[in-house]
C-alpha positions in Angstrom: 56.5 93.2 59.6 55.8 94.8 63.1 54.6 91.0 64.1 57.7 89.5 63.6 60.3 92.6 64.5 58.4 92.3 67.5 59.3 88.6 68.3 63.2 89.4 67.0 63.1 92.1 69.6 61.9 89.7 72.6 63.0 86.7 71.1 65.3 84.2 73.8 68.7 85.3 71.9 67.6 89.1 73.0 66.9 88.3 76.7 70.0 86.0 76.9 72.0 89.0 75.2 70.6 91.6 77.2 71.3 89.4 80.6 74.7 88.9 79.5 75.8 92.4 78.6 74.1 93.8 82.2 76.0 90.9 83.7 79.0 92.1 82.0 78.4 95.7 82.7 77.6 95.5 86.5 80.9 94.0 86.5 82.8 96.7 85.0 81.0 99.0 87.0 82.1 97.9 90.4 85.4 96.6 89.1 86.4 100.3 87.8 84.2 101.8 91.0 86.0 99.4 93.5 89.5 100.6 91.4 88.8 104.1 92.4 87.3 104.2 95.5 90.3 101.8 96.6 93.1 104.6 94.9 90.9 107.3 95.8 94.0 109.2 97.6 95.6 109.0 94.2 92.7 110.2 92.0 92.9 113.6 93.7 96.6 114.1 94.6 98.3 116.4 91.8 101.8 114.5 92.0 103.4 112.0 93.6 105.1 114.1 96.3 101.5 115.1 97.5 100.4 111.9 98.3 99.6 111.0 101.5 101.1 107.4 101.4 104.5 109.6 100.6 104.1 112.0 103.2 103.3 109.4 106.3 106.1 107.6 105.0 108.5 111.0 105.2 106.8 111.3 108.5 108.1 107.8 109.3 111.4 108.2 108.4 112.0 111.8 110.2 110.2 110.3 113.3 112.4 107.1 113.3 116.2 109.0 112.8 115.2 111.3 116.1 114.4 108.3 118.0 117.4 106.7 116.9 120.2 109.2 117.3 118.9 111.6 119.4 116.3 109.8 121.8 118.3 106.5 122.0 121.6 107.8 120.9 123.1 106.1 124.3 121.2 102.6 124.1 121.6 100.5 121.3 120.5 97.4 122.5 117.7 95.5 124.2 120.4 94.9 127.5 121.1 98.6 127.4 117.4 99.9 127.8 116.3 97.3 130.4 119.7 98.0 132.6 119.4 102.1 132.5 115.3 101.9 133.1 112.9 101.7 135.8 109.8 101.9 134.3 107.9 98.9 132.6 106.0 102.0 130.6 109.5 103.4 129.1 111.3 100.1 128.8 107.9 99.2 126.3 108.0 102.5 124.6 112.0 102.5 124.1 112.0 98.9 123.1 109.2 99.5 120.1 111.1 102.5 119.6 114.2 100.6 118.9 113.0 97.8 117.1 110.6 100.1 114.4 113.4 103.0 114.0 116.3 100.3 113.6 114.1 98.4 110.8 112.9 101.9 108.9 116.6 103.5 109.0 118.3 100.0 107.6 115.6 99.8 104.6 115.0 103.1 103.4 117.5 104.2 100.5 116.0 107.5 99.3 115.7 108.9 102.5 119.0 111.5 103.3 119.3 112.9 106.5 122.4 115.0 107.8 122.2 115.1 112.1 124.9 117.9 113.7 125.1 118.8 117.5 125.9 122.5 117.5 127.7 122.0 121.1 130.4 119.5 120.2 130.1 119.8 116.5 128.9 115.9 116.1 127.8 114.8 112.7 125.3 112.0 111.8 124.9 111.9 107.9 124.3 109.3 105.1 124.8 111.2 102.7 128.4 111.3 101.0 128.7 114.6 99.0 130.6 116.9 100.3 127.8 119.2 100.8 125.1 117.5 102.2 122.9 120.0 103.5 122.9 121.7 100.4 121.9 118.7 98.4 119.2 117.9 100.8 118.0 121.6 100.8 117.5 121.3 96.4 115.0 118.4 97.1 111.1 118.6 97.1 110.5 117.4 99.9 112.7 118.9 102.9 112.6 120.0 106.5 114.7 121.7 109.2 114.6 121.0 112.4 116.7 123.0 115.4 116.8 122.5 118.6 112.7 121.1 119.0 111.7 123.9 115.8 109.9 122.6 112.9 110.3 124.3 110.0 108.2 122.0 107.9 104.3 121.8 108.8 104.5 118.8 106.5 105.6 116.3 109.3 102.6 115.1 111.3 104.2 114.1 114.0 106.1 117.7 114.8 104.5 117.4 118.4 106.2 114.4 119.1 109.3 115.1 117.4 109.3 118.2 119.2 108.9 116.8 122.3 112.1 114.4 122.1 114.6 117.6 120.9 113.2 120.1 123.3 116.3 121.2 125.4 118.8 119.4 123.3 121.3 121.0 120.8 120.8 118.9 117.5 119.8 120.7 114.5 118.4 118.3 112.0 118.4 118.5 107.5 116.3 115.5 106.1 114.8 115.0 102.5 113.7 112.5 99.8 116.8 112.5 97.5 115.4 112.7 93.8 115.9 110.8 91.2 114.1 107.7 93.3 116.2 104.9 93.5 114.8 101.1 93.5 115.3 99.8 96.7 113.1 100.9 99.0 109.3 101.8 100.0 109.5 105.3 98.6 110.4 103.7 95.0 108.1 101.3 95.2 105.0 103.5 96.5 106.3 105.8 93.2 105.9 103.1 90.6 102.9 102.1 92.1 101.2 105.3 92.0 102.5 106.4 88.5 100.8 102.7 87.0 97.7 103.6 89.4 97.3 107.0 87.8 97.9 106.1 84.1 94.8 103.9 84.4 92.5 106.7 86.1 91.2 108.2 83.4 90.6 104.7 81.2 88.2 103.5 84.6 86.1 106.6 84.8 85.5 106.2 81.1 84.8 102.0 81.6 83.0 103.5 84.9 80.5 105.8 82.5 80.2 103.6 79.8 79.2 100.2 81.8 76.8 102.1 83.7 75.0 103.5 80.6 75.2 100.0 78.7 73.7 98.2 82.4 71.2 101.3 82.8 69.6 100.6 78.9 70.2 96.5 79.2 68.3 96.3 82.6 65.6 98.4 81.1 65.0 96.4 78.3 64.5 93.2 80.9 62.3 95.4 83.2 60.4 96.8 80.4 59.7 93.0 78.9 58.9 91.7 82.4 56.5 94.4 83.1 54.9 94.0 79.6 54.3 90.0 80.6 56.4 89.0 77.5 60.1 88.2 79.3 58.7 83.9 79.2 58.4 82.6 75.4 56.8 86.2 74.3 53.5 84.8 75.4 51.4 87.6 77.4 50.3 85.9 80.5 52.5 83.3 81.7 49.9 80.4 83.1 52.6 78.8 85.6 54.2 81.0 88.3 58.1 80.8 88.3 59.1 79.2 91.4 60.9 82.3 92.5 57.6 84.5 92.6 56.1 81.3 94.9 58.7 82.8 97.9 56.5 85.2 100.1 58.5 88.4 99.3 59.7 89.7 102.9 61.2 86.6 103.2 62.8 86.8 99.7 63.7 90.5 100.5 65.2 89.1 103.6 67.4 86.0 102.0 68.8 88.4 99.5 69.6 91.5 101.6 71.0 88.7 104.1 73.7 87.2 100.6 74.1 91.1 99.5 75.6 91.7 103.2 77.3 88.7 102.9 78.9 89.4 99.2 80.0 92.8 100.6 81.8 91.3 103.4 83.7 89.1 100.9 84.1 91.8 98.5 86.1 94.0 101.2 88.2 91.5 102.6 89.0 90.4 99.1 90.1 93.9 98.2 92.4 94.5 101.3 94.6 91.2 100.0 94.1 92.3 95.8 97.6 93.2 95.7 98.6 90.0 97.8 97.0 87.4 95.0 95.8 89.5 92.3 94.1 86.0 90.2 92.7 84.3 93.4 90.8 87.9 94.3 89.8 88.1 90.8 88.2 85.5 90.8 86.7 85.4 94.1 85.3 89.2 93.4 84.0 87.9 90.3 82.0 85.1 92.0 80.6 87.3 94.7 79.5 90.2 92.4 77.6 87.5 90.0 75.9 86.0 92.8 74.9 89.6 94.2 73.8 90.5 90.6 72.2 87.2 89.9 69.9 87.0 93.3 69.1 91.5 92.8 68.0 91.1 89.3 66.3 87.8 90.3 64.5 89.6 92.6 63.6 92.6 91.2 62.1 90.8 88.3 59.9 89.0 90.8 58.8 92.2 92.6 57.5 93.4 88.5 55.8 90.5 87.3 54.3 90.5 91.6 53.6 94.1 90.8 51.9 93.7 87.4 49.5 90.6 88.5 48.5 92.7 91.9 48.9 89.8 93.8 52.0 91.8 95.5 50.3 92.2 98.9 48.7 89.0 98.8 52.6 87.7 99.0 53.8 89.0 102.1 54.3 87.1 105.3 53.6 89.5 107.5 50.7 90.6 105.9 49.3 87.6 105.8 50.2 86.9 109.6 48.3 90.2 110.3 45.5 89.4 108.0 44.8 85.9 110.5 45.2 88.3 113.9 42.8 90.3 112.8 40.9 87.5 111.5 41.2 85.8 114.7 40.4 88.7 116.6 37.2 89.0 114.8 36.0 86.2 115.4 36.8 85.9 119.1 34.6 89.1 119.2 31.9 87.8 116.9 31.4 84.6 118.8 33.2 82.2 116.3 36.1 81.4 118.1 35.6 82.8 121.9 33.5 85.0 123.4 34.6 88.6 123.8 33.8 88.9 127.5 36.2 85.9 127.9 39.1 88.0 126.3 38.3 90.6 128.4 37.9 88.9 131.7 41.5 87.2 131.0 42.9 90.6 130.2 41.4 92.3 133.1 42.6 88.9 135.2 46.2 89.5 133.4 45.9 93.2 135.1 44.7 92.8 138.7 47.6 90.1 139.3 50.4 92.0 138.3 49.2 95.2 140.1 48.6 93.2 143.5 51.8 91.3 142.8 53.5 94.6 142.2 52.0 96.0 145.5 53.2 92.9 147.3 56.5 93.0 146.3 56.9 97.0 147.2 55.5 96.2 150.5 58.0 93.6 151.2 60.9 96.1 150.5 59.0 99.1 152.9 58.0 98.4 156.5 55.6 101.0 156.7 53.6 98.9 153.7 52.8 96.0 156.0 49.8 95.6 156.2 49.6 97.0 152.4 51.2 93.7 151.7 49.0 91.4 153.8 46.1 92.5 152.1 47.3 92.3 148.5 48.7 88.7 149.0 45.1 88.0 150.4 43.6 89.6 147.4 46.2 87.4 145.0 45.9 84.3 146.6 41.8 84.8 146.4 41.4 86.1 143.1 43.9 82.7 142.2 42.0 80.4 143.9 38.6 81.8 141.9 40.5 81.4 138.9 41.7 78.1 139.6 37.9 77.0 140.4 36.4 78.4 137.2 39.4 76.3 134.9 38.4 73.2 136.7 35.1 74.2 135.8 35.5 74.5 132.6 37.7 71.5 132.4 35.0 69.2 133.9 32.6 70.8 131.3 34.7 70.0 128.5 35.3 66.8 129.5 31.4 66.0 129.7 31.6 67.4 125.9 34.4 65.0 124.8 32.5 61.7 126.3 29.3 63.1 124.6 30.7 63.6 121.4 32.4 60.3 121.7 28.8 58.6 122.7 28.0 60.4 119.4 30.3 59.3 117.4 29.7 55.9 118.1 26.0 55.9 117.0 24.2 56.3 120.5 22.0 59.2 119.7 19.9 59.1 122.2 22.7 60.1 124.7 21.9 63.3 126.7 25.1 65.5 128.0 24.1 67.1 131.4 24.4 70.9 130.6 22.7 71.8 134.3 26.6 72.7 135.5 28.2 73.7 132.1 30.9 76.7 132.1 29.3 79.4 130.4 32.2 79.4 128.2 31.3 76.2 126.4 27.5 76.8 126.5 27.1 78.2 123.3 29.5 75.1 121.9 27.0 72.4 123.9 24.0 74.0 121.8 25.6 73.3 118.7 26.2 69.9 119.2 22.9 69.3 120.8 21.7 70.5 117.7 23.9 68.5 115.5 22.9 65.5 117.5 19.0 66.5 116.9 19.9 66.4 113.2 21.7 63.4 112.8 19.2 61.5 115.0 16.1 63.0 112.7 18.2 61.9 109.6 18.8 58.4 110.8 15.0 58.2 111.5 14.0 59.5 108.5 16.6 56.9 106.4 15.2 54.3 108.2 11.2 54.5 107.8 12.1 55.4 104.2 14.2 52.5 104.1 11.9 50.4 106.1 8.9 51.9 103.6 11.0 50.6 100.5 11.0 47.2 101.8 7.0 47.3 102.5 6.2 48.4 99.3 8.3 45.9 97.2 7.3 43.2 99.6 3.4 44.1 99.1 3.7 44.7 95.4 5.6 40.9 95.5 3.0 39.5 97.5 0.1 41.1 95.2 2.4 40.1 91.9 2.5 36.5 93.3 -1.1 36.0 93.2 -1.7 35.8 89.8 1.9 34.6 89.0 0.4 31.8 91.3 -2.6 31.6 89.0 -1.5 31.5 86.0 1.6 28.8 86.8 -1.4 26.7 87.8 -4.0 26.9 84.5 -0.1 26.5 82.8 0.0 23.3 84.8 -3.8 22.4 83.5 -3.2 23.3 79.6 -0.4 20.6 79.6 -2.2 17.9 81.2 -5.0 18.8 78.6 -5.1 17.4 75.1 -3.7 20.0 72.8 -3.4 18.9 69.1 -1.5 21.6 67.6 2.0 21.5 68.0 2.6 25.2 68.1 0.2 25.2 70.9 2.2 22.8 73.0 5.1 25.1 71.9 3.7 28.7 73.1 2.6 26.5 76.6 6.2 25.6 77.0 7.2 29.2 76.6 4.4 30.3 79.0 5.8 28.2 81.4 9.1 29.0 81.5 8.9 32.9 81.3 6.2 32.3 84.4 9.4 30.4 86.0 11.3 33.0 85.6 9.3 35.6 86.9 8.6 33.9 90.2 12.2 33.7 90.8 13.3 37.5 89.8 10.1 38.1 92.6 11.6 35.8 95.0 15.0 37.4 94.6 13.6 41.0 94.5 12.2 40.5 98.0 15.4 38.8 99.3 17.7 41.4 97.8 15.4 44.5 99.3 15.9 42.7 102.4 19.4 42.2 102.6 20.1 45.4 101.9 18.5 47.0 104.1 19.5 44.8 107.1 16.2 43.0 107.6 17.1 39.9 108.1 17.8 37.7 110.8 21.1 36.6 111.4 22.4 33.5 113.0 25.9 33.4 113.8 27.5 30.1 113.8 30.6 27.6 112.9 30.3 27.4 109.4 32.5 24.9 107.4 33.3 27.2 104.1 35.0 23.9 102.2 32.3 21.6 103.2 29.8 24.2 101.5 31.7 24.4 98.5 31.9 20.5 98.0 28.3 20.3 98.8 27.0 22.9 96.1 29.3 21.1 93.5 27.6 18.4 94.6 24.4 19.9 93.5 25.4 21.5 90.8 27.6 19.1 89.1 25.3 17.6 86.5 24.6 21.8 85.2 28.1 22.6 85.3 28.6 19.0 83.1 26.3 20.2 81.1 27.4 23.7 80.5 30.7 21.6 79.4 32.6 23.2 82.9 35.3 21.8 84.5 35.4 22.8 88.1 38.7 22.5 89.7 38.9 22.8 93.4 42.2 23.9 95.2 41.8 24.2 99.4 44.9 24.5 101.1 42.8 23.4 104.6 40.5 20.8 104.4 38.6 22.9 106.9 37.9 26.3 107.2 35.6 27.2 109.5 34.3 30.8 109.8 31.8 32.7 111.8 29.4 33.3 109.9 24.9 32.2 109.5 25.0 28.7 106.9 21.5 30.0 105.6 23.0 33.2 104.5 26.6 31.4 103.2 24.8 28.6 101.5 22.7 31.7 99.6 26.0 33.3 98.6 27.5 30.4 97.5 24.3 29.0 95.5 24.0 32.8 93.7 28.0 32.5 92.7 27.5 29.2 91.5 24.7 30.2 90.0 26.3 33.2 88.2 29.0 30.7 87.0 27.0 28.5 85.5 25.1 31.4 83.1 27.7 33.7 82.5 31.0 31.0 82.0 32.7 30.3 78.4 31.3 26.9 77.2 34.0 24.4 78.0 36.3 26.3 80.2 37.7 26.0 83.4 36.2 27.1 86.4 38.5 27.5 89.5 37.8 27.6 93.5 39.7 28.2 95.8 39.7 28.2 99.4 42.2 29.6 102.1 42.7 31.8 104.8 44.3 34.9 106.2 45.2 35.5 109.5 41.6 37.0 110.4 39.6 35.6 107.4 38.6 32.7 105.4 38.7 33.5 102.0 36.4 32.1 98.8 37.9 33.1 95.5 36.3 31.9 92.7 37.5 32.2 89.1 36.1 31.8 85.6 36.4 32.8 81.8 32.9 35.0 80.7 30.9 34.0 77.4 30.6 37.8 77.0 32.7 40.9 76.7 33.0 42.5 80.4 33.1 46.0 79.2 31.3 47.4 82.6 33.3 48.6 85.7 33.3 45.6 88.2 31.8 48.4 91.1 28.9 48.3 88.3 28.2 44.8 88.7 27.3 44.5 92.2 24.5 46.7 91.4 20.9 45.6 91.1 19.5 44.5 87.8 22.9 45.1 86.0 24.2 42.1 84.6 27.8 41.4 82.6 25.5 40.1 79.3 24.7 43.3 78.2 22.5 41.7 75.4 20.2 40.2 78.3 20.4 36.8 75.8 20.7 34.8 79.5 18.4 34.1 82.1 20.0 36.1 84.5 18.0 38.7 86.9 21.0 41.1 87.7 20.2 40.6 91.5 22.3 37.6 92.3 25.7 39.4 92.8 23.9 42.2 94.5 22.5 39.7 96.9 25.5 38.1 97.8 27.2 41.2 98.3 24.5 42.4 100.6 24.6 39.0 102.7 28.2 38.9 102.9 28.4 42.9 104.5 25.3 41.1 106.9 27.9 39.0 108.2 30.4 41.4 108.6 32.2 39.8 105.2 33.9 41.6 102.5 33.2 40.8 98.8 35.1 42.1 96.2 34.8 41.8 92.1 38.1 41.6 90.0 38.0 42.1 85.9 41.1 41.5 84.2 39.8 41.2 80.6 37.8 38.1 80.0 38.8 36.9 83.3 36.3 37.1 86.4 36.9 36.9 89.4 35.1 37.3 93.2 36.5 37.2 96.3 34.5 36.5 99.9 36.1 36.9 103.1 33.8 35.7 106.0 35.9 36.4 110.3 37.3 32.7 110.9 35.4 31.1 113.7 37.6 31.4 117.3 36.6 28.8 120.3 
């Protein structure tokens, strides 16, 4: 029962659920979090007369009737303040003045203001009761001002208001008239911040709630991740997710760098909500999913990074530190440089910028003359030095590269002249020195054991041809004797032909050992491949009429002449035929062709085998292995090996091809060139 509550509670329909709700949750939490930072103003203001919206817009509308009436009262237009004004600075300020008071006064409905000048008894007044400054004086929001006196702290621009009535005789009454009236900003801002405040308490709630519900949902998918069961419930996943592949500062880095991004977005997107309330929805949607999506994405990669330890082993800049120090090391160990190299460049690096320094100070100071003249002789010394030890070194390592080149082409025997070598590259000479000592004893030593292989099969030929010799000769005698039993004529028949058969697996023992290893003489010449092939039909042709063959012939050139030794093609071309003949289906086909590439004349020849060729074709161009796995056949297993051996001689290629019964060789011999 724990088994399988255990697998409900981390089972794929869990982690989708769980991903969903944080998802959802995160959502709700900057949606209601954006909600109130954005109407913070309105969270904490008691009432709508307190907030400060309200109040700049009173400010506003006290500010603008001063300007108008009092300030401006005797221009009214554009022409008016340009013709009575000097000044580009007052012209600019009376102008704004103008424009913004004239555009505040004509749309503001629930703004009453009553203007008298105590001197000639002028009244300015929108208001029509018939007492209008006791109307204004009932309302909430009122002020007085007489004669440059504020008697309302409330206005934030007293100074300036001030400033404009200071020596004139206007007493101004201004208020918001309650009830609001549609119509104007002042209504508007109200309606607003009533619907604003009715949803205040109902987002701090949503607020609390989706934080809780993503707090427990992102610990569940932290907890599984840790625990190595978020893939398939398995404990250890075998395959790393692609994501945990990223080296982690530069994973830290791409997300930080779409975060930054996504709060861009986010703020610009809340400055116009009010503008296109869908189209922002949506975009804020999209941008706090992909923030959401790539933190959670990464955070579940630092865990599982965390959990397997391979966390450091992950960074970049580790790592990048990890091969300084490394390569530090080893230029102070002797792998990589010497450390008195390092230090001789540093110390270099040090001595020309301080006499470069002093050179330059002395130019600017006359008294440093001959200060100067000395470090310039100093710099240009030290340079030319410098300059003499990298051609050194230069002409060293060049000695090294035509060495190692001589080395590389086989000449082993070549000796680099270390007599003038930088002592920078003297340790690196040794080593190859020493290389080229051990190659050159290898190549010895492959070549008297190869050269040690031939002698012995070639003595233990010569000493098996003896009595072969022998005993093919007293063969010879028993026949020409009178023998009167029949199964003694029968077992002398045998004798003679296993006896046969033995001198020739010697014969091509010897030849095979020698071909192999390159012992034999070889004559280049123009060879005529199609005149070869006809003549070993030739020869041939009453076996293969025998062995019920038909050998068909297809040469695109009548003749192809390569470059190649006729003793040594004639060989190869007697040893394929040879394998035809033995290893061919009775009463097949056989098929040869001859043709030529742009460097090579090529042999193919094709047939169908008597026997199954289960054996990889590389396997049959080894000695004694033959396709007739039951040895039933006369075969040695050498013929194919020989062939291949004489054809490499001649710098040939051979190549075997099996496509079920269906065999195949191929020999490519360099065309001859006049």
């Amino acid at each position: 029962m724990d088994i399988k509550w255990k697998s409900i509670k981390y089972s794929n329909k869990t982690k989708m659920l769980a991903f969903f709700l944080a998802w959802l949750s995160f959502l709700s939490v900057c949606g209601s979090s954006g909600f109130l930072i954005k109407n913070d103003q309105i969270v904490i203001c008691e009432d709508y007369y307190s907030y400060p919206k309200y109040l700049s817009n009173f400010n506003s509308s006290v500010a603008s009737i001063v300007e108008y009436y009092i300030w401006l009262k005797d221009v009214k237009t554009e022409k008016d303040i340009i013709a009575t004004e000097t000044d580009q600075n007052i012209i600019c300020d009376k102008l704004s003045a103008l424009y913004n008071s004239t555009q505040k006064i004509s749309t503001t409905l629930n703004f009453g203001y009553y203007i008298r000048n105590k001197q000639t008894g002028e009244v300015i007044t929108n208001i029509e009761d018939e007492k209008p400054v006791e109307l204004l004086k009932k309302q909430r929001t009122y002020t007085y001002i007489d004669r440059g006196l504020v008697y309302n702290q409330k206005l934030y621009d007293a100074n300036y208001i001030m400033k404009i009535m200071k020596g004139t005789d206007y007493e101004i009454h201004a208020a918001v008239i309650e009830p609001l009236k549609p119509g104007d900003e002042f209504y508007d801002d109200y309606v607003l911040y009533n619907r604003v405040k009715s949803l205040i308490i109902f987002a701090i709630v949503l607020l609390i709630s989706s934080f809780i519900l993503m707090i427990a949902c992102l610990a569940y998918i932290f907890i599984g991740a840790w625990r190595g069961i978020w893939r398939e419930g398995k404990e250890e996943s075998e395959s790393l997710p692609f994501i945990d592949k990223v080296y982690l500062d530069i994973h830290t880095v791409g997300v930080t760098i779409l975060i930054c991004i996504c709060a861009f977005v986010f703020e610009r997107a809340l400055d116009d909500y009010y503008h296109n309330v869908s189209r922002v929805t949506l975009v804020l949607a999209v941008v706090l999913s992909l923030t959401f999506i790539s933190s959670l994405s990464y955070s579940l990669s630092l865990i599982r990074q965390t959990k397997r330890g391979n966390l450091s082993s992950n960074i970049l800049f580790i790592i990048i530190l990890e091969k300084i120090k490394a390569f530090i090391k080893g230029c102070f160990n002797g792998k990589i440089f010497k450390a008195w190299i390092l230090i001789l460049l540093l110390v270099y690096s040090v001595i020309n910028s301080i006499l470069f320094a002093i050179f330059i100070q002395a130019l600017s100071h006359y008294y440093y003359r001959t200060m100067g003249v000395i470090s310039i002789f100093l710099l240009v010394s030290l340079n030319a030095l410098a300059f003499a030890s990298t051609a050194g070194a230069l002409r060293s390592l060049s000695t090294i590269m035509e060495g190692t080149k001589q080395i590389s082409q086989g000449n082993l025997d070549y000796e680099m002249n270390t007599d003038k070598m930088s002592p920078a590259f003297a340790a690196f000479v040794e080593n190859i020195c020493n290389i080229q000592g051990g190659l050159k004893k290898a190549v010895d030593e492959a070549i008297k054991g190869e050269r040690m292989k031939t002698e012995l099969i070639t003595n233990v030929s010569h000493d098996l041809k003896t009595p072969l010799t022998s005993i093919i000769n007293y063969v010879d005698l028993l026949k020409k004797e009178e023998v009167g039993s029949k199964k003694s004529k029968e077992y002398i028949g045998i004798l003679e032909e296993k006896s046969a058969r033995l001198k020739v697996l010697i014969e091509d023992l010897v030849e095979a050992s020698k071909a192999s290893s390159g012992n034999m003489a070889v004559n280049f010449e123009k060879v005529d491949m199609h005149e070869l092939i006809m003549q070993a039909c030739g020869e041939y042709q009453e076996k293969t009429a025998k062995a019920g063959l038909d050998i068909r012939i297809n040469a695109e050139e009548k003749n192809v002449f390569v470059l190649a030794d006729g003793k040594h093609m004639w060989r190869i071309i007697e040893n394929l035929m040879s394998n035809v003949l033995k290893y061919s289906m009775r009463n097949s086909r056989v098929y040869i062709n001859i043709t030529k590439s742009q460097t090579d004349g090529v042999l193919i020849i094709k047939n169908i085998s008597a026997f199954p060729l289960d054996i990889p074709s590389e396997r049959l161009t080894e000695r004694f292995v033959r396709g007739d796995e039951s040895r039933t056949t006369e075969g040695s297993g050498l013929g194919l090996s020989i062939a291949q051996s004489l054809t490499t001689l001649q710098r040939g290629k051979f190549d075997i091809q099996i496509d079920g019964d269906l065999f195949k060789v191929i020999v490519e011999m360099p065309l001859w060139k006049n």
